[in-house]
N, C-alpha and C positions, 0 to 999 in steps of 0.2 A: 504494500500500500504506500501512497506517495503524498503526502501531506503539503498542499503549496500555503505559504503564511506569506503577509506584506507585514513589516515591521509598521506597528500602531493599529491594527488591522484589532478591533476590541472583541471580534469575534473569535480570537487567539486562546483569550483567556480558559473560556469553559472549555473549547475543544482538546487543549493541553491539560488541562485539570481533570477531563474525564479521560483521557488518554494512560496519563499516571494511576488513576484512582482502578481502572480496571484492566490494570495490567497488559495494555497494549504498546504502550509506548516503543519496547524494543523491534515490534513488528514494524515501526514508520518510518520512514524515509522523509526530511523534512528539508522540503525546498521554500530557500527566501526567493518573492519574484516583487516585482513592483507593482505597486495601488493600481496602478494602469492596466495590467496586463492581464487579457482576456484569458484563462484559463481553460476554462470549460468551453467547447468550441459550440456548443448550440444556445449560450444566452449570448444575447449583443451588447449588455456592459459587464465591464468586471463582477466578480463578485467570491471573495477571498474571505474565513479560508476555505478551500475547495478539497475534498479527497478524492482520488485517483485510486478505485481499486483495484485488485488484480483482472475481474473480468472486464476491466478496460471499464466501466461504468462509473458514473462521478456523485458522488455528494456533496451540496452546497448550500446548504443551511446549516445552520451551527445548530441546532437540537438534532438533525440525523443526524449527524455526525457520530453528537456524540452517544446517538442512542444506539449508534452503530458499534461503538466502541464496546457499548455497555452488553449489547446481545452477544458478540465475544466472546466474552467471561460469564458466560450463563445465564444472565440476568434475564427476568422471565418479564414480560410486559402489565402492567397495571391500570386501570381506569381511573384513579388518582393522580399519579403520574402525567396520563396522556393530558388530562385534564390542565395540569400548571405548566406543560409545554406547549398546548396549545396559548392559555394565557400570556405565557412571555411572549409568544409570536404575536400575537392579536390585540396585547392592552399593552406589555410591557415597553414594551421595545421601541413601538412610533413617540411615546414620550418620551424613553430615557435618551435615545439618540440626540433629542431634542436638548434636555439637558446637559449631555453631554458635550455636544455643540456648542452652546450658550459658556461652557464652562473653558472648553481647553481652545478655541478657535478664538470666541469675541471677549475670550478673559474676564467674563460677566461674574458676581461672585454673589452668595447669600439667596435671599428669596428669588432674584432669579433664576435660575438654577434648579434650585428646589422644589417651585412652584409646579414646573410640568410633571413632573415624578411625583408630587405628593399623595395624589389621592390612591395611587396605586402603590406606594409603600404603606398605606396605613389600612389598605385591604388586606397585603401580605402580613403585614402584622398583627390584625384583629385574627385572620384564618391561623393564626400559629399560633395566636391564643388564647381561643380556644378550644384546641387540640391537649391530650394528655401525652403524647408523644414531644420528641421536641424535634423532631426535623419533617419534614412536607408528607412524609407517605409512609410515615413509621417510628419504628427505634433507633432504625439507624439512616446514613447518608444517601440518597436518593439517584437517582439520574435527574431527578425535577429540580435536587437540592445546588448540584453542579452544575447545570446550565444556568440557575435564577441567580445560582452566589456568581458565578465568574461573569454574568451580563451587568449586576451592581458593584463589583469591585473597584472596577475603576473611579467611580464616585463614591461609594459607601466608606472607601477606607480614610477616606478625611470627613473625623469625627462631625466637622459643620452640618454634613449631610444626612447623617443618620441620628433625627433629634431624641431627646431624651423620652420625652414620651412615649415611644414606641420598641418600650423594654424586651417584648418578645422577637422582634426583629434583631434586635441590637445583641441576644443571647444567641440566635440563631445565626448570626451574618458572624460575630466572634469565635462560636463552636466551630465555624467551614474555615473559619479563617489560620485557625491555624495546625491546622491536618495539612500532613506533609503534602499530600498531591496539590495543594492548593497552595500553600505557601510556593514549591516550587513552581509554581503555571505562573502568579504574581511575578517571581523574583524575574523568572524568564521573559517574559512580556513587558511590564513595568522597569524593568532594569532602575529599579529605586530612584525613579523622576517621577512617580507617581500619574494621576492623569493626564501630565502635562506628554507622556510618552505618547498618547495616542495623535499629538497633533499632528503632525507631518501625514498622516493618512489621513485624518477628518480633514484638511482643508481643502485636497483634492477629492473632495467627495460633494456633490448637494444639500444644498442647505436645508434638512430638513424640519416642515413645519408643522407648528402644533396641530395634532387630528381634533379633530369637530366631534362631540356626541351623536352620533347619527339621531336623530331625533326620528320617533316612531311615528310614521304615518300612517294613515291607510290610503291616502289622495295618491290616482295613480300619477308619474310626471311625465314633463314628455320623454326622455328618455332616463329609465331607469339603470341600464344599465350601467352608462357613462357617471352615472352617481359616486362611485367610488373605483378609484385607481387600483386594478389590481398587478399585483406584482409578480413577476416570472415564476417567484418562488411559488408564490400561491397557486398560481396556475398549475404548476411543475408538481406541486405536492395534490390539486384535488384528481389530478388525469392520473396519477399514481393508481390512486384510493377508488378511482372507476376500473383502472386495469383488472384491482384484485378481485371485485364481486362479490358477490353474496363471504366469500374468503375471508373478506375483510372484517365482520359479523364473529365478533366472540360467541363460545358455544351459550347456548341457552339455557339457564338455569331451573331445574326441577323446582316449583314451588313445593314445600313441606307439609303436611296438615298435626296438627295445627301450627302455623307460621311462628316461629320462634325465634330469639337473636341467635343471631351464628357469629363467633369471637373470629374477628380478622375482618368482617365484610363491614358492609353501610350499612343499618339497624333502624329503619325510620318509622314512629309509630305517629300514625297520626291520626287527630279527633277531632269532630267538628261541635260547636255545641250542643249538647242535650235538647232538642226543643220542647218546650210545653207540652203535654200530652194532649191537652183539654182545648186547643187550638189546632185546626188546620192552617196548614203552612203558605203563607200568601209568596209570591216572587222574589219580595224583598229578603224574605226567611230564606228563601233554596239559594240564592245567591253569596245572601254573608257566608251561610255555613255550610251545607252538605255538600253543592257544586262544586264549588271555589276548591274544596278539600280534596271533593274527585279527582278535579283534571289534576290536581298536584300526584294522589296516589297514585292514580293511573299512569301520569309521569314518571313516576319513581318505579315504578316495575319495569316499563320501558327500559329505564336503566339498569335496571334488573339487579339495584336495590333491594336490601332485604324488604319488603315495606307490608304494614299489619293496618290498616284503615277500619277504624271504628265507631260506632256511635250508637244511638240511643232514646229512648224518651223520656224526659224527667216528670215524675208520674206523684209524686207526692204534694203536697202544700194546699191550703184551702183555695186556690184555683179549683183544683181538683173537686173538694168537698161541693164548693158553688154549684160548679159543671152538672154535680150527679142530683141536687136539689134540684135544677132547672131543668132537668131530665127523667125526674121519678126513677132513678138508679141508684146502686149501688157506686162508693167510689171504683172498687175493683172493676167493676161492670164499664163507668166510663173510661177506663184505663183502658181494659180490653179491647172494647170500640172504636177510641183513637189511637190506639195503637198499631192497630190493622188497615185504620186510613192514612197515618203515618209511612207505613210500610208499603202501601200499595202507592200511593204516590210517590216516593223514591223508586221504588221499580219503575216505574211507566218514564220517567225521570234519568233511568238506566245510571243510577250512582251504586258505584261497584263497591260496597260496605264489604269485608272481610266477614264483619259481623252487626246485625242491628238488633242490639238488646232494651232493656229497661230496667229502674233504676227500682220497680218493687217488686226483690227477690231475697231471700231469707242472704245470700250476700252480699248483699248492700248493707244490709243489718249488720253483719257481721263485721265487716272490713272498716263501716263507719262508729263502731262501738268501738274499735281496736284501738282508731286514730282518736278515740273522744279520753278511753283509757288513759294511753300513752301522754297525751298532751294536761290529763289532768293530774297523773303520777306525778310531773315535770314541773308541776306548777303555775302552767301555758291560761288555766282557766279562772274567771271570777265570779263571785254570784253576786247579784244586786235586786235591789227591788225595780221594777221598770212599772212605768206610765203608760198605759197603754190606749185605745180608743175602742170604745166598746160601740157596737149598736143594740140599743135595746129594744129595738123591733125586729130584729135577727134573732137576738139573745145570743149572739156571739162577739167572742174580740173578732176584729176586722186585720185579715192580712194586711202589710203597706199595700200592696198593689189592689188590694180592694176599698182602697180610702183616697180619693180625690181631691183638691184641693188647690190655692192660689203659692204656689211657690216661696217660700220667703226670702228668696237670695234673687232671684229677677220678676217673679210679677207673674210667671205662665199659669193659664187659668187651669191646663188640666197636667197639674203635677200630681204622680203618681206619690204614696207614702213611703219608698224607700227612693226617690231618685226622682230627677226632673230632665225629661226628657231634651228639654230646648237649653239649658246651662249645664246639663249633666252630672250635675254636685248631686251628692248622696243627702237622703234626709230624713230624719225622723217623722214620723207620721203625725207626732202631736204638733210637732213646728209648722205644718199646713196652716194656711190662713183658709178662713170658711169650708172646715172638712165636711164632705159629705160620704155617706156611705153609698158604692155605686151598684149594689144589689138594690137598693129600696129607696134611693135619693136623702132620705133621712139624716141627721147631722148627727152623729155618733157623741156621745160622754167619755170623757177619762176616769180610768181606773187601772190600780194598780195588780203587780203582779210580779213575783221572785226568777229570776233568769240567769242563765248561763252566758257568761262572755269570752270570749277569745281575748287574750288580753297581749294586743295585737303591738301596744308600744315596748311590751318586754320584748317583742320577736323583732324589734326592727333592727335590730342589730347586725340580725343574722341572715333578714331580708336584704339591708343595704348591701352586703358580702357578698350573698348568692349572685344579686343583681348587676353586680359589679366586674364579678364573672362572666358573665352572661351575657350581658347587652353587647358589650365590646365584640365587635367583628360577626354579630348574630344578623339574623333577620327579620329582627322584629319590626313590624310597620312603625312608623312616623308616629299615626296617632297613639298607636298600642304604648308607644316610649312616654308621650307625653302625656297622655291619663296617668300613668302607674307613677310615674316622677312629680304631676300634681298631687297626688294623695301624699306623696311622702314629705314633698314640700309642705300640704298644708298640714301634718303632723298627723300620725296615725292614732287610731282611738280603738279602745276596747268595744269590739263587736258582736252582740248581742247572737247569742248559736243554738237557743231553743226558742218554739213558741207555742202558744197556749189551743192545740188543736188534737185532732184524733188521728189524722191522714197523713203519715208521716213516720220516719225511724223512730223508734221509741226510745226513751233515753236512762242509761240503765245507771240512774244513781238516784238513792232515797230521799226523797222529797221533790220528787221529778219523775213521777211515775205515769202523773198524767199530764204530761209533758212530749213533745217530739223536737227533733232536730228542724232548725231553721231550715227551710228547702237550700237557701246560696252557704249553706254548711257543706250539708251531705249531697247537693248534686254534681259536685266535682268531683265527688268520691267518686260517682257513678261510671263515670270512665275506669279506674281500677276494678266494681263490683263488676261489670259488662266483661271487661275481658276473662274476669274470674272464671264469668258463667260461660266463655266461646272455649278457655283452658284450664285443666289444673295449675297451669306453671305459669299462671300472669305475672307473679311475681317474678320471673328473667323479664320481662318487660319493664315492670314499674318498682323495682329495686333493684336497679343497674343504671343507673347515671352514664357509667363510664363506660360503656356498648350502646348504647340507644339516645337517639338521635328524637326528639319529643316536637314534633309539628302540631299548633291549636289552630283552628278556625272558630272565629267568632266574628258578628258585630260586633261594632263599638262598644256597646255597652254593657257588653259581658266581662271585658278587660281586667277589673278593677275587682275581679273574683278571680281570675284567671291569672294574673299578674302578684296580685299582693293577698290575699284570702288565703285560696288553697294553698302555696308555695309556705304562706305564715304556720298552718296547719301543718303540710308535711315537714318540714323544718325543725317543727316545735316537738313531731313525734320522733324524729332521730331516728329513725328507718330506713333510714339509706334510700329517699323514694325518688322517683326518675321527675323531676322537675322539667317543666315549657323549654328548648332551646330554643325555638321560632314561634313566637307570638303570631298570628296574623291575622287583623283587622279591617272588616271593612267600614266603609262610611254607612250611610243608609240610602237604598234604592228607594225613588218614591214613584206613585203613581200619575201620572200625564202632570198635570200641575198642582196633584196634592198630594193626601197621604191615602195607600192602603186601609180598606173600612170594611170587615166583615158585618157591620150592624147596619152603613150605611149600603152595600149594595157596591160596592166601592173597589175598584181593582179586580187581578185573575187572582185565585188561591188556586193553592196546587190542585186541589180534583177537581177545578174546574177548563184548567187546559187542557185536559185529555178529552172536552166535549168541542173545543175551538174548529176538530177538522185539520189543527197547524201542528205535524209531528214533532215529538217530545228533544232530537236534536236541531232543530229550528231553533226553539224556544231558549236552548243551552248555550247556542252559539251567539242569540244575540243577549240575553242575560250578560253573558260573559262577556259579547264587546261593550256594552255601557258598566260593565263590572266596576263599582264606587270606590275605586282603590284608592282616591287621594283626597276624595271631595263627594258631596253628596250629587247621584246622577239621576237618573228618570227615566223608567220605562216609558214609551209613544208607541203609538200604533202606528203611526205615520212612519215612524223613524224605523219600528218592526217590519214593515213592507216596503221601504226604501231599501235598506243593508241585504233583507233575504233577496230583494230582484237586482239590486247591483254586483254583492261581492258576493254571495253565495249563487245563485241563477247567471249570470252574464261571466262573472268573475272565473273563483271558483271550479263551479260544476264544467262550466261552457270547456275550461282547457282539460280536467281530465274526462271530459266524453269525447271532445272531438281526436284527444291523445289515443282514446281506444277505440272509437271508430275507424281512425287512420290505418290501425291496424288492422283491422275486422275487412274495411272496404278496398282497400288498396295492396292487402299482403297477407287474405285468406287467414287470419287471426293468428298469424306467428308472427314475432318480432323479427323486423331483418337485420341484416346486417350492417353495423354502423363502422362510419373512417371519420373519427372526427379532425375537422379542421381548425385552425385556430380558432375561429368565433364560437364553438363549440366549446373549445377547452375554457374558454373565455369565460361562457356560460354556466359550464358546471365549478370553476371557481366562485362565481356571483352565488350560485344555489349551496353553496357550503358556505359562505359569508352569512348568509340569513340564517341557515340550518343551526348557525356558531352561537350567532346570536341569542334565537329560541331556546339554545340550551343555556345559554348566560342569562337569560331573561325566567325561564322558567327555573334555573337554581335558585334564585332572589324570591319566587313566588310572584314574578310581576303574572302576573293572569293575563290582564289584558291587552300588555304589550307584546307580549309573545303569539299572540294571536295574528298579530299584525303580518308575524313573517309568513307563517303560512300564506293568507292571502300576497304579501308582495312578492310569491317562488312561484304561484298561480300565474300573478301577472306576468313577471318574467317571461312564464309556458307561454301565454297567450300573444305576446308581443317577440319571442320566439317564432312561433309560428305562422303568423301576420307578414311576418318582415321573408321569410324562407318560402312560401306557397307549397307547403311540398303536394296538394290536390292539383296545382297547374304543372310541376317538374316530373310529377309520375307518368304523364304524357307524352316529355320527351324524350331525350335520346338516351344512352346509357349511362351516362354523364350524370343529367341530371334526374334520372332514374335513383341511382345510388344515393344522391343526394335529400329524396324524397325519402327515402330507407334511414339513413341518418335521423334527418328532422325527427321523424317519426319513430323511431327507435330513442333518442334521447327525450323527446316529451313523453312518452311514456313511463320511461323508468323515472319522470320528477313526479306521474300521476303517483304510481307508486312509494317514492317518498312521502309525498302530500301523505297517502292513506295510511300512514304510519305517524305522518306530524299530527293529524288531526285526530287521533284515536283520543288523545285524552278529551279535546272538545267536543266532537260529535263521534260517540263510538258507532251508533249505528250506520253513520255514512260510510264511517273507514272500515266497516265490514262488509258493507257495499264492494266500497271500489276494490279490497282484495280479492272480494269473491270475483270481480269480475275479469281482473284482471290476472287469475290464479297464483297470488303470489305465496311464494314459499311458505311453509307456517313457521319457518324459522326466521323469516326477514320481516315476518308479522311482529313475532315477541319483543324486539328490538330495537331503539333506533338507534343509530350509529353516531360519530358525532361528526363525520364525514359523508360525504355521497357517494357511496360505491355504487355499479350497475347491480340492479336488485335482476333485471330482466334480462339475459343474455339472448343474443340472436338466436333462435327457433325458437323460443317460449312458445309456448302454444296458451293466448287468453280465452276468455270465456265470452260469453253474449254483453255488448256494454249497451245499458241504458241509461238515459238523463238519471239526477241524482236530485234535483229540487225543481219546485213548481212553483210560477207563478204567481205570489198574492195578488190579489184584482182588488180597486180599490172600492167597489159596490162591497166588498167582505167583511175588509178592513172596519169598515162605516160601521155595518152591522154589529160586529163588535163590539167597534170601540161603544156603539148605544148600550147594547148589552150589560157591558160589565160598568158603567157611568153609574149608576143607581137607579134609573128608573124602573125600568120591568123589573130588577131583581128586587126592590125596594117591596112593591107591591107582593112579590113572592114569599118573602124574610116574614110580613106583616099575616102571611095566612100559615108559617109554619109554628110563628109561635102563639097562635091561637089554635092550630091545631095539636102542638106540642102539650097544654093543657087538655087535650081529650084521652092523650096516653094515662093520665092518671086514672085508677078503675073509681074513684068515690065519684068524676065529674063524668057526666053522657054529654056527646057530641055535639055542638049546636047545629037541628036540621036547615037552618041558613044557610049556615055554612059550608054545610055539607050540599046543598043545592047549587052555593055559588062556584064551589070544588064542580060539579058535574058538568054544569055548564061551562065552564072554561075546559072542563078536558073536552067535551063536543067542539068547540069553537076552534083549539090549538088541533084537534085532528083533523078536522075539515081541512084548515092551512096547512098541513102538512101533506095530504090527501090532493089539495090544487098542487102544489111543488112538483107532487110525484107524477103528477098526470103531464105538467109543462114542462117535466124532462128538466127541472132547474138544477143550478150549480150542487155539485156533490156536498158540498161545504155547508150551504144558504138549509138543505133539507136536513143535514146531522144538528145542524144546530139548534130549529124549532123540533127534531124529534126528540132532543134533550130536553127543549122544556117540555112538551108531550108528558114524557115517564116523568119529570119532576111533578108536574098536579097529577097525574096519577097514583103516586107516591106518596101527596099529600091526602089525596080522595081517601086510600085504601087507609090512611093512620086515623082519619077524622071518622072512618066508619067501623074502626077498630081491630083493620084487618091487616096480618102483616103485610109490607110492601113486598114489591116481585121485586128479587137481588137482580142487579145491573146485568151477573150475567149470564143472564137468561134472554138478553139481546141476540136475534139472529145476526149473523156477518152476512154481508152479502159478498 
């Protein structure tokens, strides 16, 4: 092997240092040539240093090189690894050059300098600390650790640049610095002038300048391609990574039953909040938590992460109690009930739960009596006499959330009794200005009563610690950071962890007998009782900190349980319990231009989009593109029938059907044979830029900016194929025959990536487009973090049809009346008159039972004209829904069970 270096040449450093470190050095021949001289005879400018191996083949990137050195000496390849080498190629490097530049060329000194490198040394830094290891990919020194130490050497080792703050860096960049293969790769390169060595090569080199945030769009431009300079390297490395194929695809990992951590791999457990039982789950609900949570697990299998995705219903509290009075039930009974519409609406929903439990089961009891023990052995608990708000025409204490009131810290007229929705500060129920009871309107009396506290300022100690830990180089959202840092700032207080009800963990200490656990106690238990109930061995999950990787989904205003509550609790129990590493938080999604209103008629709730007509990944993809991740957003109808006929209908579907038609019409459904040419290679470097991206963006949890890249890899397809005609080149001559085989061969294999980027948003489409497309089941499980050809020439695909329809805007209309509150308004107003007939002491009123009959004749006739005028598919599902809804009401009011849903014929 022939090693050519230019003296100052900064890409010297790593490649000598992993040269040394894996014992290859004595196999290199190392030729000095000048900055100038073209080495490698197929790129057109230099590019040094370059390896010459024996089969005459060249490496010229300084991470092959040295990954070359490193497979060698045995080194076996890792997804961690690949992961901070692609980093330094893609974030590191267009800044540090930059600084580099500024430093040894224009003699710039201090913040300048610093400034372009900073935020990317303070990422390398948070990711290393927190790590329990102390170098990139383990115990010991890396390939990822040699190439990142010898790319900052030349700046890092003048102390200025490596500031104090940034201790784990500073422990890290000291440890490399002084291992012999490193010190001598410095002494030989640097020859003790320090940065100033590298000038005489940077000055004959371009001045390069600072890169731009590509900022996330979804607007297509006029040319997207020309958007970003790609470099030979890039090119030269993604045409590699297409060579090898489906080859290039690590083997596929067997899932477990029941999924457990596995010591050495990624361990990622992730929960979404517990929702209310006694609520069906409106848009704004599916989006904070069970979606958002999805497309991350589903992402994480991809990467074929250990990953366990869980959740739940949190089933106790007088919600609950309320629910079953206002239903002549049982609590268990209303449990059951919406438990099973919980469940079915996440199916139809298609969120891939590992497991979907509930929080009343003899362990919950259990696990939450353990933690209530252990914290009061410790001394964690207080008891005190509490103030509470009684209704005496309930003849109950009134939950906070069942007491309403004027806010006392801003004015909001409907502040709930633990928390105010519009300021978000937490609050006592008696502190309400004008309470009212919101069961009976009634203004509730004070009275007292003995309680359990968390006594949450002895724990802050050990919160501030944990948090401390934690936050640094995490991915906690914005607002997640700043809720949980207000609470501490405005000083924590002892938290009130039983209340005065029957529906609920029972509380097992003497004089508290009729007593249960506050629900915001024991519902974050419920994630530990849940996986209890899916495993014996939940415990390797949720006492192992230091294996498992702890992902939360919540709204906002879950945070402040999730953040500082639970973590105070496990803490306080000295359990070794696996604490949050990734908070994540959304804002609140609202409806057209208010809020979601199951009373007023108000918004979709989840079992009502599966009567819309509009399939369930529709609904996910544009959920998730207006997804509230920084600011509160708005579901539109208008904006829902714009996004599905632009980027999903025209967008989207248009490039992977016309990609498999191509094949189907012009090349008898086998993929031909492709010869790419430059603008080809060109291409599949731009589609591994995005690809790079979506994994950088979905590692962060951005949801809905990684969305973005799928549609602009689409675009690419489609202005690909626009600009080539390969429908008019299959007509001519042989020439442009082959060329029409290319086209069509390479938009293909992007459908096929699509159908693998888009699995976590719309799964049902991406098992569309594999089906249709026959793609391996191995290149299913997958994704890669490069573009290999998934489809080699003779594939043999399957039947391709469209993948999304048209909304029409006569639909949208109807709709959007629909779900506004009118009709449903009038609907709500005969259920719960009918809902009083369920009780056996009260007979049905025959009014009403009349006005029921006639509106079911009048809704069948309309539906009866539909069917005979041949009208839209949509226009007739959606009066046959209300159809069965007064039917449904008819059969309750005349005390007959309703006929279950499905007992609907399918046509």
């Amino acid at each position: 092997m022939r090693l050519f270096m230019s003296d100052g040449a900064p890409g010297n450093l790593p490649v000598l240092a992993a040269a040394w470190r894996a014992g290859a050095r004595d196999k290199l021949t190392i030729s000095t040539v000048g900055p100038e001289e073209r080495v490698v005879p197929f790129l057109t400018r230099p590019k040094l240093p370059a390896l010459k191996l024996d089969s005459g083949h060249y490496l010229f990137s300084t991470s092959a090189i040295c990954r070359y050195f490193f497979l060698l000496s045995g080194w076996e390849q890792d997804d961690l690894t690949n992961q901070w080498l692609e980093w330094e190629t893609t974030e590191l490097q267009p800044v540090l050059s930059v600084a580099l530049y500024n430093l040894v060329v224009h003699g710039k000194k201090g913040e300048d300098v610093l400034s372009p490198v900073r935020r990317a040394l303070v990422h390398l830094d948070h990711s290393l600390s927190r790590q329990s290891c102390p170098f990139l990919a383990g115990d010991s020194e890396s390939l990822a650790d040699i190439v990142l130490w010898g790319a900052l050497y030349p700046l890092l080792q003048d102390p200025t640049y490596l500031p104090d703050e940034l201790a784990a860096l500073q422990t890290w960049f000291r440890t490399l610095s002084v291992q012999e293969p490193c010190q001598q790769a410095a002494e030989s390169v640097l020859k003790k002038q320090g940065a100033l060595a590298l000038r005489v090569y940077l000055q004959k080199q371009p001045q390069p300048s600072v890169p731009l945030e590509r900022p996330v769009s979804n607007e297509p431009e006029e040319d997207e391609l020309s958007a970003h300079t790609i470099s030979e390297e890039e090119i030269a490395m993604a045409v590699t990574t297409w060579e090898q194929g489906l080859d290039a695809l690590p083997p596929v990992r067997p899932r477990q039953n029941p999924l457990l951590p596995v010591a050495g791999e990624r361990n990622v457990l992730i929960t979404s909040a517990l929702p209310y039982v006694n609520n069906v789950p409106h848009l704004g609900n599916i989006i904070g938590c069970v979606l958002s949570a999805d497309v991350f697990a589903r992402y994480s299998r991809l990467r074929q992460w250990n990953t366990l995705y869980l959740s739940g219903t949190d089933e106790y509290g007088t919600a609950t109690e309320t629910k079953a009075m206002e239903e002549g039930l049982t609590p268990q009974q209303i449990c059951d009930k919406y438990h099973a519409i919980h469940t079915d609406i996440y199916h139809w929903f298609n969120i891939s739960f590992d497991f979907f439990g509930r929080t009343t089961t003899p362990l919950q009891t259990k696990i939450t009596q353990d933690i209530f023990q252990r914290l009061l052995s410790r001394g964690f608990l207080l008891k005190d006499t509490v103030e509470q708000l009684r209704c005496e025409r309930c003849s109950r204490f009134l939950a906070d959330r069942f007491v309403e009131g004027i806010c006392p810290f801003c004015g909001y007229e409907e502040a709930r009794g633990d928390q105010c929705d519009k300021c978000g500060k937490l609050i006592n129920a008696i502190e309400l200005k004008k309470p009212k009871c919101k069961i009976c309107r009634e203004s509730p009396v004070v009275k007292s009563s003995q309680h359990l506290f968390l006594d949450l300022p002895k724990l802050e100690n050990r919160l501030e610690e944990w948090l401390g830990r934690t936050l640094a180089g995490s991915d906690w959202t914005p607002n997640a950071r700043f809720i949980t840092r207000s609470w501490i700032r405005d000083g924590l207080k002892p938290r009130c962890i039983t209340r005065d009800l029957k529906w609920g963990t029972p509380v097992p200490l003497e004089g508290f007998q009729d007593k249960v656990f506050y629900v915001w106690f024991d519902a974050t238990i419920g994630y530990l009782s849940i996986t209890a109930n899916y495993t014996d061995q939940w415990e390797q999950w949720w006492k192992n900190p230091e294996q498992v990787e702890l992902y939360q989904f919540m709204a906002k205003d879950n945070v402040p349980f999730h953040s500082v509550v639970f973590p105070c609790s496990a803490l306080g129990a000295e359990d070794n319990y696996t604490l949050v590493s990734h908070l994540i938080a959304t804002e609140y999604l609202n409806y057209e231009d208010g809020k979601f209103s199951k009373s007023r008629g108000v918004g979709v709730f989840g079992d009502m989009a599966q009567n819309t007509g509009i399939p369930s990944d529709i609904w996910r993809f544009y959920l998730l593109y207006v997804r509230p991740e920084s600011q509160d957003s708005s579901f539109s109808w208008g904006d829902l029938m714009l996004k599905n006929n632009s980027e999903l209908l025209n967008n989207l579907g248009n490039f992977v059907n016309r990609a498999g038609m191509f094949v189907c019409k012009f090349f008898g459904g086998c993929v031909p044979k492709m010869t790419l040419t430059p603008d080809d290679q060109r291409l599949l470097a731009h589609v591994t830029l995005e690809l790079q991206q979506y994994h950088q963006l979905l590692e962060k949890v951005r949801i809905r900016d990684a969305l973005r890249c799928i549609l602009t890899i689409s675009r690419h397809g489609n202005q690909y194929i626009q600009v080539n005609e390969p429908w008019k080149r299959i007509k001519g001559n042989e020439t442009d025959r082959l060329r029409a085989g290319t086209v069509t061969g390479v938009a293909v294999n992007m459908a096929a990536l699509l159908s693998i980027m888009m699995q976590p948003y719309m799964p049902a489409v991406s098992t569309t487009v594999q089906a249709q497309l026959q793609l391996p089941p191995a290149a299913c499980a997958v994704l890669p973090t490069n573009f290999p050809c998934f489809l080699p020439a003779g594939h043999q695909i399957g039947i391709v049809s469209p993948l999304f329809q048209k909304l029409e805007n006569d639909q949208i209309e109807s709709l959007r009346k629909r779900f506004g509150g009118g009709q449903l308004e009038d609907s709500l107003e005969l259920k719960a008159k009918v809902s009083k007939a369920e009780a056996p002491t009260e007979l049905a009123d025959p009014e009403q039972i009349k006005r029921l009959t006639d509106a079911v004749m009048k809704q069948g006739n309309i539906v009866r004209e539909l069917k005979a005028q041949k009208a839209d598919k949509a226009q007739v599902a959606a009066e046959v829904a209300k159809l069965l809804e007064l039917k449904g009401q008819l059969a309750l009011a005349e005390g007959k069970p309703p006929e279950p849903p499905k007992g609907k014929k399918k046509k």
